[in-house]
FISEZA-410608 format. One record per residue (C-alpha): residue in three letters; x, y, z. Coordinates in steps of 0.001 Angstrom, whole numbers. Layout:
REC   residu        c1        c2        c3
REC      Ala         X         Y         Z
...
This chain:
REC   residu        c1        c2        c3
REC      Unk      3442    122190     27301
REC      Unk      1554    122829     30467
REC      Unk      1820    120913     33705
REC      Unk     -1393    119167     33395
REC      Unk      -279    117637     29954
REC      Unk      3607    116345     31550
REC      Unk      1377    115084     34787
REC      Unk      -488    112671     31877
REC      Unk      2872    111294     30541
REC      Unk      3727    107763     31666
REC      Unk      6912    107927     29780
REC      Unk      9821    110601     29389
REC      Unk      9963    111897     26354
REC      Unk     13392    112135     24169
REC      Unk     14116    114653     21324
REC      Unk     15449    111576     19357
REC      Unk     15053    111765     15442
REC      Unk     14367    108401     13771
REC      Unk     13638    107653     10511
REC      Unk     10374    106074      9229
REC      Unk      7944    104590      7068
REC      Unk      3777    105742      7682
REC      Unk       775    105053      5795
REC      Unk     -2540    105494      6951
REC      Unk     -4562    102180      8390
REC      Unk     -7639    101859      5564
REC      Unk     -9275     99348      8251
REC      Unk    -12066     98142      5214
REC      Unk     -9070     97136      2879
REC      Unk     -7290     95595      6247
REC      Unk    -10619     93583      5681
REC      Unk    -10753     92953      2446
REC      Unk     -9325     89997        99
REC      Unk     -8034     91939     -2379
REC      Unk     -5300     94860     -1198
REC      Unk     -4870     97829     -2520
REC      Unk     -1326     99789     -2171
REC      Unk     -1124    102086       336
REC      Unk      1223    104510      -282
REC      Unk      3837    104853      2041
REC      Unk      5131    108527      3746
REC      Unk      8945    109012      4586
REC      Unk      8812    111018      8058
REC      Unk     11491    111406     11408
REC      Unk     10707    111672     14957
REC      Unk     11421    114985     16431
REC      Unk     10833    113658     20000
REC      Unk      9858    109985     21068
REC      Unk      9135    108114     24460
REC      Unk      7896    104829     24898
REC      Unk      4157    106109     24843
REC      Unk      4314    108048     21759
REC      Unk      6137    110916     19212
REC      Unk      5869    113775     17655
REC      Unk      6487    113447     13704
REC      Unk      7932    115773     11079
REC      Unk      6712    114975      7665
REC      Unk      5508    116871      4458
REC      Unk      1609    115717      5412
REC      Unk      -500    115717      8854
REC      Unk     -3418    113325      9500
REC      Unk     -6802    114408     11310
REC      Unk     -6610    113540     14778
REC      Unk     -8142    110021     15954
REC      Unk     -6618    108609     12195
REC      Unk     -4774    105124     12500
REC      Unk     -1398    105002     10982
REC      Unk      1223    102525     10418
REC      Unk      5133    103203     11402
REC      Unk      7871    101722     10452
REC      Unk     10431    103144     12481
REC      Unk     14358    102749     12208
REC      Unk     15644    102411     15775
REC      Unk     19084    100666     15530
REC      Unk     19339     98302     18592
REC      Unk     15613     98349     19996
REC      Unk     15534     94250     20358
REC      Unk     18644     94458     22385
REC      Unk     16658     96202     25045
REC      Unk     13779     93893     25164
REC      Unk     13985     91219     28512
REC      Unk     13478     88140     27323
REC      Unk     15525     84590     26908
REC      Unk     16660     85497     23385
REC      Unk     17503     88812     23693
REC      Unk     21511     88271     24488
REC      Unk     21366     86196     21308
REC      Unk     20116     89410     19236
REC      Unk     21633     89704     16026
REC      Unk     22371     93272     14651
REC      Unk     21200     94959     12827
REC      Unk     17623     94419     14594
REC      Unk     14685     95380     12104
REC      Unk     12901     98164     11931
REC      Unk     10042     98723     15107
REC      Unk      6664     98114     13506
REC      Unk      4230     99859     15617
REC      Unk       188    101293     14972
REC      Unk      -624    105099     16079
REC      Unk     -3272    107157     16575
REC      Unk     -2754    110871     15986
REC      Unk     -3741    112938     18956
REC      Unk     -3216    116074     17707
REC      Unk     -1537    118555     15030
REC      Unk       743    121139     14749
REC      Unk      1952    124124     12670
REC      Unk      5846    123732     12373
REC      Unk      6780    125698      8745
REC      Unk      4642    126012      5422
REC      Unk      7160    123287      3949
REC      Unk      6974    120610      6558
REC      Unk      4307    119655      9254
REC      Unk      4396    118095     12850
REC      Unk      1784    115675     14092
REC      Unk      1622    114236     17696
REC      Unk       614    110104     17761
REC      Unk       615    107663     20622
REC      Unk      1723    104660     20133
REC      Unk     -1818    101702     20590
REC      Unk     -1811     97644     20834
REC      Unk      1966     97533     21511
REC      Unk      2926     95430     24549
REC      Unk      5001     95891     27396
REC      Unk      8181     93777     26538
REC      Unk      8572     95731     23166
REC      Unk      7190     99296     25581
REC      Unk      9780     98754     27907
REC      Unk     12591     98335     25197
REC      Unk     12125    101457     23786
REC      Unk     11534    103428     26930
REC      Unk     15181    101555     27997
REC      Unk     16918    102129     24626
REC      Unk     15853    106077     25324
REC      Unk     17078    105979     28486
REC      Unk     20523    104634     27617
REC      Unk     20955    106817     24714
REC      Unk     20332    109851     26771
REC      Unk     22507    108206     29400
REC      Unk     25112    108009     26343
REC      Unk     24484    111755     24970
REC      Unk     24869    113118     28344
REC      Unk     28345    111348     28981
């Protein structure tokens, strides 16, 4: 990575692997009455900040395409600062969160890596995750 792309990061990035759900955002069916299935992509994070990740997953998407995730991040609603938050009950679900990919990459011919950031999520569920990294790392480096 060069030191123009790390100067555009708002958020520190943590080689975290989470599990998750995709499928690509058909915004004319999002539209539509009647839904087609979309079907769904089993993927992991390789890294993740609060801003975005890089996936692993056994298909890429061209860049600018909208995605759905559905990713596994035990504890995230612990981390969020609201009233309710100390009344949390685990296990929290799953984050649900839309992406755009902003670029590809070659990884191996079996699996394939695809950068997204994360659009339309606000700042009390942005903050969680960016806290939640932070603590694990805290935790790792312990």
């Amino acid at each position: 990575m060069s030191s123009a792309e790390s100067e555009k990061r708002s958020y520190s990035r943590y080689f975290r692997s989470f599990n998750m759900t995709l499928h690509e955002v058909d915004l004319y069916e999002e539209l539509s009455l009647s839904r087609k299935k979309n079907s769904s992509l089993t993927a992991q994070t390789v890294n993740i900040s609060a801003g975005g990740a890089l996936i692993e997953s056994l298909k890429t998407f061209p860049e600018k395409t909208l995605l759905n995730l559905t990713i596994d991040m035990p504890e995230w609603e612990k981390y969020k600062n609201s009233f309710f938050s100390a009344r949390i009950v685990l296990p929290c679900p799953p984050m649900s969160v839309t992406a755009q990919v902003v670029r590809n990459e070659h990884a191996s011919s079996s699996s394939k890596r695809f950068a997204v950031k994360f659009v339309g999520m606000d700042d009390i569920r942005r903050k969680a995750i960016d806290n939640m990294l932070k603590d694990f790392a805290r935790r790792d480096n312990a």
